[in-house]
TIVO-2410 file (N, C-alpha, C; in nm, 3 decimals):
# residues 157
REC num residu      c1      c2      c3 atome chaine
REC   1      X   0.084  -0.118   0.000     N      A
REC   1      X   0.000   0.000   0.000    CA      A
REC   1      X   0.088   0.124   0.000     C      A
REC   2      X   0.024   0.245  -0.113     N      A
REC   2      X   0.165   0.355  -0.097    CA      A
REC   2      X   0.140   0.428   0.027     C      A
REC   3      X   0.207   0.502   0.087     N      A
REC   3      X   0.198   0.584   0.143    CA      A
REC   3      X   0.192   0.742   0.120     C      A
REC   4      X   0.065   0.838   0.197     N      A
REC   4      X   0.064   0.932   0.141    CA      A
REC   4      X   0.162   1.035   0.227     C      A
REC   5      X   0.234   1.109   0.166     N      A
REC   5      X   0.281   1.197   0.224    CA      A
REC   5      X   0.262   1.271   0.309     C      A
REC   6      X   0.173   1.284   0.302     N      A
REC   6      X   0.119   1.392   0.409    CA      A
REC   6      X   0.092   1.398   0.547     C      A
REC   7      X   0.101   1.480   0.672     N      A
REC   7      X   0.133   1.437   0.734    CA      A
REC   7      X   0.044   1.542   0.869     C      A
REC   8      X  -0.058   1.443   0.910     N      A
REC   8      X  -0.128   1.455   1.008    CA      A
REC   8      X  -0.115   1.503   1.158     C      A
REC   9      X  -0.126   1.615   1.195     N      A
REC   9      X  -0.089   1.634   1.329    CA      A
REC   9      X  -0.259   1.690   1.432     C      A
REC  10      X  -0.297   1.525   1.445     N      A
REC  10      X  -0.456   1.589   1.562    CA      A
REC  10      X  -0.429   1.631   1.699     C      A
REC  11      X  -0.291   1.630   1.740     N      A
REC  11      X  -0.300   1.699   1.896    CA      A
REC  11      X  -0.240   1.774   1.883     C      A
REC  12      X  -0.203   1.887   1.771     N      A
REC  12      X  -0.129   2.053   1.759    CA      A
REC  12      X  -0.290   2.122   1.718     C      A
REC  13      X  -0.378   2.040   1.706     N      A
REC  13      X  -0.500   2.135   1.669    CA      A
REC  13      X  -0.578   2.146   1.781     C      A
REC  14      X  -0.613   2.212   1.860     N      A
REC  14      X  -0.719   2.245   1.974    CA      A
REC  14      X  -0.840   2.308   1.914     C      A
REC  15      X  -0.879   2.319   1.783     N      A
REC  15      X  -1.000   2.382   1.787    CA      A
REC  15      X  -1.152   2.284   1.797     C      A
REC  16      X  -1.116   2.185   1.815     N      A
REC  16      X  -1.250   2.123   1.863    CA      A
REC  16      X  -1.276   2.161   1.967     C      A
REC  17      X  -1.158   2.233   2.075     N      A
REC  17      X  -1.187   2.254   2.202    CA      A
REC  17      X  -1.301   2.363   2.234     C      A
REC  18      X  -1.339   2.461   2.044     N      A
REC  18      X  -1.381   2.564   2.065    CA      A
REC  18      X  -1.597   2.480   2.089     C      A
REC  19      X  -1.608   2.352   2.026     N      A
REC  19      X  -1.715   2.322   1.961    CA      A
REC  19      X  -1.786   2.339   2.114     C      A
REC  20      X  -1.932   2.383   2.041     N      A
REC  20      X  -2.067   2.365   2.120    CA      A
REC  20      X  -2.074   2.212   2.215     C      A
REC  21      X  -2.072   2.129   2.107     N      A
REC  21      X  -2.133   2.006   2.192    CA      A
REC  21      X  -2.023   1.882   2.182     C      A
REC  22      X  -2.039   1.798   2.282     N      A
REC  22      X  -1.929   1.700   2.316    CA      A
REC  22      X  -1.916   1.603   2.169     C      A
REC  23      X  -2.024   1.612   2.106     N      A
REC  23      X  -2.059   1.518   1.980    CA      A
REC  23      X  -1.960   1.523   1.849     C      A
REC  24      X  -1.928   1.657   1.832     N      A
REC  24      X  -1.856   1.716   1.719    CA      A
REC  24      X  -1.677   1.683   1.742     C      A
REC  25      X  -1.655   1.601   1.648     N      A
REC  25      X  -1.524   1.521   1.626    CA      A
REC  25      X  -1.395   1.677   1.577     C      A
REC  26      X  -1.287   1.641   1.634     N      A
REC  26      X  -1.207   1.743   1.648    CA      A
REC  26      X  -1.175   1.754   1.475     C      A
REC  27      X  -1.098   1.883   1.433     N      A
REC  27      X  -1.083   1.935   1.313    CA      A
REC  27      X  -0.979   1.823   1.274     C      A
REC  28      X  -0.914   1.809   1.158     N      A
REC  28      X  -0.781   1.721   1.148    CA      A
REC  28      X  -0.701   1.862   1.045     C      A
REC  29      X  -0.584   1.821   1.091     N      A
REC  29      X  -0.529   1.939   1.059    CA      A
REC  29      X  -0.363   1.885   0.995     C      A
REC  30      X  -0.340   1.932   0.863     N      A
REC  30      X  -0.246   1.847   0.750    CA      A
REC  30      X  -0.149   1.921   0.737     C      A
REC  31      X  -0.038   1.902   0.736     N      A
REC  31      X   0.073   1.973   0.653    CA      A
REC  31      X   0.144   1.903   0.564     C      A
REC  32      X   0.173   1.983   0.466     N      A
REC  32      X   0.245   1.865   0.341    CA      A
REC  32      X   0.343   1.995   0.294     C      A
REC  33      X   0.472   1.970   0.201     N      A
REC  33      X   0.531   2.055   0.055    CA      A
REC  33      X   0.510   1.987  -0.018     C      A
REC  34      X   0.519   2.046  -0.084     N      A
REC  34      X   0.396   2.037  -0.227    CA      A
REC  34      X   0.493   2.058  -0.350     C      A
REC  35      X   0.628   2.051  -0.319     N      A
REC  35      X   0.771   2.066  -0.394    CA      A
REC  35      X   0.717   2.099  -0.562     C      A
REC  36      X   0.639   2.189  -0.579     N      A
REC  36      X   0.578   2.290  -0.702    CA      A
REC  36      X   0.504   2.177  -0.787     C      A
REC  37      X   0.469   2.112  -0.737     N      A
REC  37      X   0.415   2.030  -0.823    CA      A
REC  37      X   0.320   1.943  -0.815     C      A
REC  38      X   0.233   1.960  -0.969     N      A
REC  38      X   0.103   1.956  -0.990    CA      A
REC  38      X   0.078   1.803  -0.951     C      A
REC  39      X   0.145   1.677  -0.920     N      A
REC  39      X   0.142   1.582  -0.873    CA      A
REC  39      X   0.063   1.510  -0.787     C      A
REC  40      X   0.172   1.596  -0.642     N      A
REC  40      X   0.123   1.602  -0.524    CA      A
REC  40      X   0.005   1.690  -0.491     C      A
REC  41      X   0.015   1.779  -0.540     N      A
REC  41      X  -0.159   1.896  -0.541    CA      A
REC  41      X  -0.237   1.836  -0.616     C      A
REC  42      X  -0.223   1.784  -0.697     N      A
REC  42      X  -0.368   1.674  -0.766    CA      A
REC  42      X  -0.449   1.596  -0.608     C      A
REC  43      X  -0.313   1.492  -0.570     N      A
REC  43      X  -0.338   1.407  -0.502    CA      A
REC  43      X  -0.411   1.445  -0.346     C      A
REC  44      X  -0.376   1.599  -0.316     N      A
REC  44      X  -0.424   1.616  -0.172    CA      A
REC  44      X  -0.526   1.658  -0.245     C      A
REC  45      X  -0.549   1.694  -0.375     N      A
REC  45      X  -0.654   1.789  -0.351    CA      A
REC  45      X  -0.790   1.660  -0.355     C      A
REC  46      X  -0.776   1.543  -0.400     N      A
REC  46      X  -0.839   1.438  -0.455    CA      A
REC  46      X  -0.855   1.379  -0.292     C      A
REC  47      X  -0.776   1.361  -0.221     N      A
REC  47      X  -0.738   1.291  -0.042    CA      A
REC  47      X  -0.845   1.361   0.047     C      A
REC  48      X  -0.895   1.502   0.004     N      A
REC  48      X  -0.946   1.603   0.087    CA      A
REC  48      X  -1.063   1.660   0.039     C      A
REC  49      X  -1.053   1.611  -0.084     N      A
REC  49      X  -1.192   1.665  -0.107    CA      A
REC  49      X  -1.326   1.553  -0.067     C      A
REC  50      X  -1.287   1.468  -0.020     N      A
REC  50      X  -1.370   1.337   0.041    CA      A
REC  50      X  -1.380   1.320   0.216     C      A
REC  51      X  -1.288   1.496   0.251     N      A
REC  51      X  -1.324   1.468   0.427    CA      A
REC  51      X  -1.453   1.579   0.447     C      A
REC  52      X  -1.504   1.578   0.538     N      A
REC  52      X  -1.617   1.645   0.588    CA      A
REC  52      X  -1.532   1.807   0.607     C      A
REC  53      X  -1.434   1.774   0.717     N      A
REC  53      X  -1.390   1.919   0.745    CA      A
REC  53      X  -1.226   1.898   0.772     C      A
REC  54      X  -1.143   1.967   0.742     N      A
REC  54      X  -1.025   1.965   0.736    CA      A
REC  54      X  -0.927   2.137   0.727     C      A
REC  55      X  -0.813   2.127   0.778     N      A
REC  55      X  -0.744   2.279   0.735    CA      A
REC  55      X  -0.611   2.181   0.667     C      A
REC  56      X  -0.566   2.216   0.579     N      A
REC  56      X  -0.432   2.171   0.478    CA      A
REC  56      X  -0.315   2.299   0.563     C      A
REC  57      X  -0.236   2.300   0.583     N      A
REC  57      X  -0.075   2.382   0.576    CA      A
REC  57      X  -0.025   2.368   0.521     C      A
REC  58      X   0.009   2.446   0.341     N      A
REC  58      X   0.083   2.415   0.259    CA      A
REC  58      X   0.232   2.458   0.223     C      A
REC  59      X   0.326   2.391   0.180     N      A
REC  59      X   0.424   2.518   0.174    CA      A
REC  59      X   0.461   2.427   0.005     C      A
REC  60      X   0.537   2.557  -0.032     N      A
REC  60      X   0.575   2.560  -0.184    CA      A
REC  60      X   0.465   2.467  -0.300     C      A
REC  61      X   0.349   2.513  -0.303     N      A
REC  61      X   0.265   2.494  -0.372    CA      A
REC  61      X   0.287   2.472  -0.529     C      A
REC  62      X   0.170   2.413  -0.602     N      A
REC  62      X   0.258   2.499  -0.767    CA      A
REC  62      X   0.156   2.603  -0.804     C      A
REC  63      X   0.234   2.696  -0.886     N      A
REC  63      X   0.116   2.847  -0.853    CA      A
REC  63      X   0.111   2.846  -0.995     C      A
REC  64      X   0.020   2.892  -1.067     N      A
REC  64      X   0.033   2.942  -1.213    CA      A
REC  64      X   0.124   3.061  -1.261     C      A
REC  65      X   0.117   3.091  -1.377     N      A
REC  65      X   0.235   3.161  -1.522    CA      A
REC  65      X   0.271   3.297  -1.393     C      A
REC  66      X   0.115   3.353  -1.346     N      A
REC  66      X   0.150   3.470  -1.277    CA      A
REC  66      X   0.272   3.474  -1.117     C      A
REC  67      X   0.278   3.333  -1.134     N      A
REC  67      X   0.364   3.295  -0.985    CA      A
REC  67      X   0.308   3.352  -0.827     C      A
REC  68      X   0.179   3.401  -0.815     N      A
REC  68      X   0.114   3.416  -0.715    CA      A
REC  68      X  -0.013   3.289  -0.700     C      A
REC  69      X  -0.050   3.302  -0.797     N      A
REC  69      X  -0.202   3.212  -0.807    CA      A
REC  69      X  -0.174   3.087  -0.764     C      A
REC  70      X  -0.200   2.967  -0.676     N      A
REC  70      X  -0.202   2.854  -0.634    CA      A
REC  70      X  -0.284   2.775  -0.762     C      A
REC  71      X  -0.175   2.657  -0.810     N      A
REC  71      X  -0.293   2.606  -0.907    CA      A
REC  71      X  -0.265   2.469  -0.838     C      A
REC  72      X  -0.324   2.370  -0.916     N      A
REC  72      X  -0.354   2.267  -0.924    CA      A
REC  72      X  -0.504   2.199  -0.820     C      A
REC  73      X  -0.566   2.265  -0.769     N      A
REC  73      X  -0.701   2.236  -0.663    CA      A
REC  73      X  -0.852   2.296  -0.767     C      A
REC  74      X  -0.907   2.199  -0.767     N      A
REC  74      X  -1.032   2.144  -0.865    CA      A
REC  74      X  -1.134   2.150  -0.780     C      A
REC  75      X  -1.122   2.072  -0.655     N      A
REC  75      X  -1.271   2.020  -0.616    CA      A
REC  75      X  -1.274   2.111  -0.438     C      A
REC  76      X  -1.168   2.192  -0.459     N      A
REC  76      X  -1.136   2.311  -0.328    CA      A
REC  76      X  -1.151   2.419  -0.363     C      A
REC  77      X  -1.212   2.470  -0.273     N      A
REC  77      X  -1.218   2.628  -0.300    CA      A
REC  77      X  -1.190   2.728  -0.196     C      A
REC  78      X  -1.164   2.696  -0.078     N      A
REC  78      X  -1.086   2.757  -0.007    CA      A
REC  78      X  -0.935   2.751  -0.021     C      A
REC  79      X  -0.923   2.844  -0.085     N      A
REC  79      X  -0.769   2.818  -0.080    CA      A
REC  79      X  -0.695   2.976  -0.063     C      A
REC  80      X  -0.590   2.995   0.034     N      A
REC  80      X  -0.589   3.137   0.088    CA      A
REC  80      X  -0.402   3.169   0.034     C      A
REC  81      X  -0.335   3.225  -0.023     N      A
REC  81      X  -0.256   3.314   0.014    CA      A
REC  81      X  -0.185   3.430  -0.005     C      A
REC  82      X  -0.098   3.516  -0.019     N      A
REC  82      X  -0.081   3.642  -0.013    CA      A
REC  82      X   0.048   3.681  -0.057     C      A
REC  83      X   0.058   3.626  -0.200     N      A
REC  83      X   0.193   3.644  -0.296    CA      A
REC  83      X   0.177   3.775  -0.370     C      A
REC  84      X   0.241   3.884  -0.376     N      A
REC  84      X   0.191   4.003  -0.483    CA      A
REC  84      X   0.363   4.026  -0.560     C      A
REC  85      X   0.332   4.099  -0.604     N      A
REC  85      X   0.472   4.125  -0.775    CA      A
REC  85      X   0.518   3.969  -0.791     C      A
REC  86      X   0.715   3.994  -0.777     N      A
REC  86      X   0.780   3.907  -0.856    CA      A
REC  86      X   0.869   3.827  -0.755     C      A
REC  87      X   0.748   3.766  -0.643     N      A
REC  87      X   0.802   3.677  -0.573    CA      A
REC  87      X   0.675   3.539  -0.555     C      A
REC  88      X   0.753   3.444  -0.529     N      A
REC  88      X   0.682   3.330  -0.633    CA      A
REC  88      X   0.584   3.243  -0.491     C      A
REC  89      X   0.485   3.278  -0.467     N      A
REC  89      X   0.373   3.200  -0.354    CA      A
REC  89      X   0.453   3.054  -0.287     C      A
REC  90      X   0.523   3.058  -0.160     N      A
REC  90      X   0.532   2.926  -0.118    CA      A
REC  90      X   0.489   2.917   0.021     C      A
REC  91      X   0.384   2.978  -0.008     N      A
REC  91      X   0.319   2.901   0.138    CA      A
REC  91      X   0.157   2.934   0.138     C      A
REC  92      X   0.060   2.881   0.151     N      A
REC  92      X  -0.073   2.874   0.165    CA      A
REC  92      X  -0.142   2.749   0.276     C      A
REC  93      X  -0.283   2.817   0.300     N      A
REC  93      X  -0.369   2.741   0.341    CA      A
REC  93      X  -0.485   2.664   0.282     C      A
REC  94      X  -0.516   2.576   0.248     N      A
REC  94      X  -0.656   2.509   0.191    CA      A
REC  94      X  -0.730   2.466   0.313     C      A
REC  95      X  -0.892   2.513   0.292     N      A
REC  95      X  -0.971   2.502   0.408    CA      A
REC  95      X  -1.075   2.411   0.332     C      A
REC  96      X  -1.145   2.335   0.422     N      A
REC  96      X  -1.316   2.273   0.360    CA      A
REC  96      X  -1.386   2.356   0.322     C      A
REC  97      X  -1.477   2.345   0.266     N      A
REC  97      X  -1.609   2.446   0.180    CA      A
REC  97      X  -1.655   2.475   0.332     C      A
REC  98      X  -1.676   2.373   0.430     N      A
REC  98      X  -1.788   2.429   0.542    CA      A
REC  98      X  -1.742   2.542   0.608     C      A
REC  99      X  -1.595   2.522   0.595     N      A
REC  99      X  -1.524   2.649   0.730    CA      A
REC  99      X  -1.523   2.781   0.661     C      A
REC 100      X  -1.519   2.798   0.549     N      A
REC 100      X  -1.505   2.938   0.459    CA      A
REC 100      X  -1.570   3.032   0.539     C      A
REC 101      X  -1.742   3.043   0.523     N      A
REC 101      X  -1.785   3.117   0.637    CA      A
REC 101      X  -1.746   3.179   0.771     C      A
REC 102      X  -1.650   3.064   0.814     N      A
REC 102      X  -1.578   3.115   0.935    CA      A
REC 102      X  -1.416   3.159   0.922     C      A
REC 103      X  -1.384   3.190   0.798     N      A
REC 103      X  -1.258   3.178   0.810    CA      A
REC 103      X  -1.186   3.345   0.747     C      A
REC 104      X  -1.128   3.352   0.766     N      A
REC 104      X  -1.087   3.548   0.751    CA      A
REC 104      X  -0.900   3.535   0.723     C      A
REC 105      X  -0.907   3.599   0.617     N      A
REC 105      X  -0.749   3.574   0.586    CA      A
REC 105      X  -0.689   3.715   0.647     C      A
REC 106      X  -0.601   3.685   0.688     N      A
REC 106      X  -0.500   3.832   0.730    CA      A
REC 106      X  -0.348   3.846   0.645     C      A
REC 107      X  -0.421   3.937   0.611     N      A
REC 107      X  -0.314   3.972   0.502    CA      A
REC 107      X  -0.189   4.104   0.552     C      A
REC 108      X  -0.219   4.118   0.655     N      A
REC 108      X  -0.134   4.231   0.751    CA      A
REC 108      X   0.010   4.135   0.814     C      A
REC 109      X  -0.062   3.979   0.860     N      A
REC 109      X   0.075   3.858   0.901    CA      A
REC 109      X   0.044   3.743   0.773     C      A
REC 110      X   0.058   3.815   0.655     N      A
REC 110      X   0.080   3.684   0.528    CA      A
REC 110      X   0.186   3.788   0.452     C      A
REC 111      X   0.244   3.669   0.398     N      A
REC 111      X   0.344   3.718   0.281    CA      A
REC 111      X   0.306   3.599   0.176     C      A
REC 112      X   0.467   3.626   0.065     N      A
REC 112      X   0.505   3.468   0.002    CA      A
REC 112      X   0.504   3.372   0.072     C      A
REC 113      X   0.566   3.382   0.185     N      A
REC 113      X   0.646   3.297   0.239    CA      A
REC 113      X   0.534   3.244   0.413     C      A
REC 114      X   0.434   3.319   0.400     N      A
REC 114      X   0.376   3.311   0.533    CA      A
REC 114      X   0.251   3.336   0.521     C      A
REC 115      X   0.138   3.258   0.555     N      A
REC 115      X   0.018   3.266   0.488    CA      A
REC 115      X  -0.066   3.211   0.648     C      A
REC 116      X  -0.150   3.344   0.693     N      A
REC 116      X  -0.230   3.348   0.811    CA      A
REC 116      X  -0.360   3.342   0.809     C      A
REC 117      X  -0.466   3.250   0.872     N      A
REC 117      X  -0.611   3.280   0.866    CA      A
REC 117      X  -0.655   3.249   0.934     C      A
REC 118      X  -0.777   3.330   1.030     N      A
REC 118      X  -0.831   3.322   1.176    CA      A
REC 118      X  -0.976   3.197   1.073     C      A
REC 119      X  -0.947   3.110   1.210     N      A
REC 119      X  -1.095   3.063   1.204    CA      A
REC 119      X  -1.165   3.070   1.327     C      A
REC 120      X  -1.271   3.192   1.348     N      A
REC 120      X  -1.339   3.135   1.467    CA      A
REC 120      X  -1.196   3.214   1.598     C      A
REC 121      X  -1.191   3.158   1.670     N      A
REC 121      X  -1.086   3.242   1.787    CA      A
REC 121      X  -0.958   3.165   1.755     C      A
REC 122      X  -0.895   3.074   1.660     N      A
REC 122      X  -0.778   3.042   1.625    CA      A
REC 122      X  -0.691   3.110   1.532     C      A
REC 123      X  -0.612   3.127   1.513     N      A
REC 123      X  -0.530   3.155   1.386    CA      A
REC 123      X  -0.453   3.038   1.358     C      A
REC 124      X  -0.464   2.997   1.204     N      A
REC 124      X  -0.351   2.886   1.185    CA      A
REC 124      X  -0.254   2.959   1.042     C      A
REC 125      X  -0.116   2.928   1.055     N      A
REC 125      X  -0.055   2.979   0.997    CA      A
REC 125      X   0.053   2.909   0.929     C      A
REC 126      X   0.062   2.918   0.803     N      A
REC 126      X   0.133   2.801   0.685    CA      A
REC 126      X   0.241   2.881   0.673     C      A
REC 127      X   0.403   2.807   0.735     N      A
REC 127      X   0.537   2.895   0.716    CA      A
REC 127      X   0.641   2.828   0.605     C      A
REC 128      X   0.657   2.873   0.483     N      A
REC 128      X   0.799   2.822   0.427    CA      A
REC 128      X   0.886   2.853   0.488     C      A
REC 129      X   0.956   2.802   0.524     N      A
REC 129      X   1.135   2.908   0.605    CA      A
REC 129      X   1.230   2.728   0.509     C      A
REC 130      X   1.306   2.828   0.421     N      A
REC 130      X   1.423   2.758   0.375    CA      A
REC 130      X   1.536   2.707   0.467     C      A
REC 131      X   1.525   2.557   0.394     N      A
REC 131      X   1.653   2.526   0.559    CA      A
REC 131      X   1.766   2.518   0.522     C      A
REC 132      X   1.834   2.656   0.423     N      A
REC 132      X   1.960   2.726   0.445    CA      A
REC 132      X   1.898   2.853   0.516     C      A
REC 133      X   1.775   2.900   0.533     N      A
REC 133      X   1.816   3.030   0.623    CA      A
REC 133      X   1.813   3.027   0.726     C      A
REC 134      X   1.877   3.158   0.814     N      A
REC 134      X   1.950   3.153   0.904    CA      A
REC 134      X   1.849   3.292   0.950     C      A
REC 135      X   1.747   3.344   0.966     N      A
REC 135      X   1.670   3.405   1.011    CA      A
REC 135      X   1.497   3.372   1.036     C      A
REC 136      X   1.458   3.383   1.110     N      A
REC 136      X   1.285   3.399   1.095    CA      A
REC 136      X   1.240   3.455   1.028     C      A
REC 137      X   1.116   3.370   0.924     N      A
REC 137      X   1.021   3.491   0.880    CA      A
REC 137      X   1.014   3.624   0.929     C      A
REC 138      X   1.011   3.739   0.915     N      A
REC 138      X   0.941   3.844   0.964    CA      A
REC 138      X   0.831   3.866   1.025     C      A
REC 139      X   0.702   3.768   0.886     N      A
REC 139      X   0.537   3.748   0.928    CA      A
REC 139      X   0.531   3.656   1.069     C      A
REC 140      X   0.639   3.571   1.065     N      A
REC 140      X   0.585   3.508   1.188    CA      A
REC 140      X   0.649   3.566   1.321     C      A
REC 141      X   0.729   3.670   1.278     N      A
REC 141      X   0.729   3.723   1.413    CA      A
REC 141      X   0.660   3.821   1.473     C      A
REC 142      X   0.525   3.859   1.365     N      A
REC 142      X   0.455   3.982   1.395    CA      A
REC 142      X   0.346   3.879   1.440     C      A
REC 143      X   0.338   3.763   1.457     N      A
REC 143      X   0.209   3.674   1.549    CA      A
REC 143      X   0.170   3.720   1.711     C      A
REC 144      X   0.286   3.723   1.779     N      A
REC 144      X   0.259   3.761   1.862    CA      A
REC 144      X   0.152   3.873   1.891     C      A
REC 145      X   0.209   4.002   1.826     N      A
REC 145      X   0.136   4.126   1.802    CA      A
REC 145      X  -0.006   4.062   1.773     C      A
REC 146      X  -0.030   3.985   1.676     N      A
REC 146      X  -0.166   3.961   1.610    CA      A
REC 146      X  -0.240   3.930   1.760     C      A
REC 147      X  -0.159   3.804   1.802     N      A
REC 147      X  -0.280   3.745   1.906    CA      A
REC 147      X  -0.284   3.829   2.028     C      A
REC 148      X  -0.208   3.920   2.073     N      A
REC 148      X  -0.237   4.007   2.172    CA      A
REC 148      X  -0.345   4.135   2.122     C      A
REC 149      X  -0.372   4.126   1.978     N      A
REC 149      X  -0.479   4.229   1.882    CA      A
REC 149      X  -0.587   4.151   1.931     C      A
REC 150      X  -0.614   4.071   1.874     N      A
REC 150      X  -0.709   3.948   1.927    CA      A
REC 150      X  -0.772   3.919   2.023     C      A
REC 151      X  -0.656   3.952   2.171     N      A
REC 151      X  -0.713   3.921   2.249    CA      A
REC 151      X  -0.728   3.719   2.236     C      A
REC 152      X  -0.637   3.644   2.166     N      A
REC 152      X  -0.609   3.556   2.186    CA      A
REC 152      X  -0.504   3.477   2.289     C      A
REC 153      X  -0.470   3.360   2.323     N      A
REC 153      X  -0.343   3.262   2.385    CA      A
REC 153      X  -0.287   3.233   2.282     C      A
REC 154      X  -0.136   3.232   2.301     N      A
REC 154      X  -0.068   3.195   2.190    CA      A
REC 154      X  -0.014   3.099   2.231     C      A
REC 155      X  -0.008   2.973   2.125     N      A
REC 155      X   0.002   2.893   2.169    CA      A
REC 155      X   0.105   2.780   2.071     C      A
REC 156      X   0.238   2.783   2.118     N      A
REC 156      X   0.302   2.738   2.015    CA      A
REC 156      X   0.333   2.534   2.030     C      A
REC 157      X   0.309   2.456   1.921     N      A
REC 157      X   0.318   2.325   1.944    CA      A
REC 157      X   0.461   2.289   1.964     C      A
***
């Protein structure tokens, strides 16, 4: 049997903790790279479009000609991030159709490289950081700021 890449983390997600009733099964929450290619983005997008509710963490996506646009997702339509001129989108979020309603992109802590969106009283946030560099994002160091805006806990896994 192959194995899919991707790679599941259900106890870095606390937002079931936010749900109404004891009944409602916690969010599942994915991170994958997506090493630009239409391949692997076929395949999550095909893996995910068959769950009820889900958040994706993507990094290095494949984006179309304009090098901002995220391509390869068909049967998704949440898909969030915040590439502008002549730097090339590697990092986004893909959400379920159900959460859209609840979900708000911040484009004040997104870049290329760093792609932020509140759902509800969480923020989850998709980071490329290249592992030759030798600095932090910028965007993710303006989180803090965000969740003390918020009036959120920050809460790092």
């Amino acid at each position: 049997m192959r194995q899919h890449p991707i790679q599941h983390h259900p106890q870095s997600n606390p937002y079931h903790a936010t749900k109404s009733t004891s009944t409602e099964q916690p969010l599942p929450c994915y991170q994958i790279n997506l090493h630009k290619s239409l391949g692997p983005t076929a395949e999550l997008d095909r893996v995910l479009s068959g769950l009820p509710g889900f958040i994706a963490l993507i990094q290095e996506p494949a984006v179309k000609k304009n090098l901002t646009s995220i391509d390869g997702f068909h049967y998704i339509k949440g898909v969030f991030n915040n590439a502008v001129g002549p730097y090339r989108t590697r990092a986004g979020i893909v959400i379920s159709y159900n959460l859209i309603q609840d979900a708000s992109f911040l484009p004040s802590f997104s870049d290329h490289d760093v792609c932020s969106v509140r759902i509800k009283n969480m923020v989850f946030c998709s980071v490329y950081w290249h592992q030759l560099a030798k600095d932090i994002p910028s965007k993710l160091l303006d989180l803090p700021e965000l969740y003390k805006l918020l009036s959120l806990a920050l809460t790092i896994p």
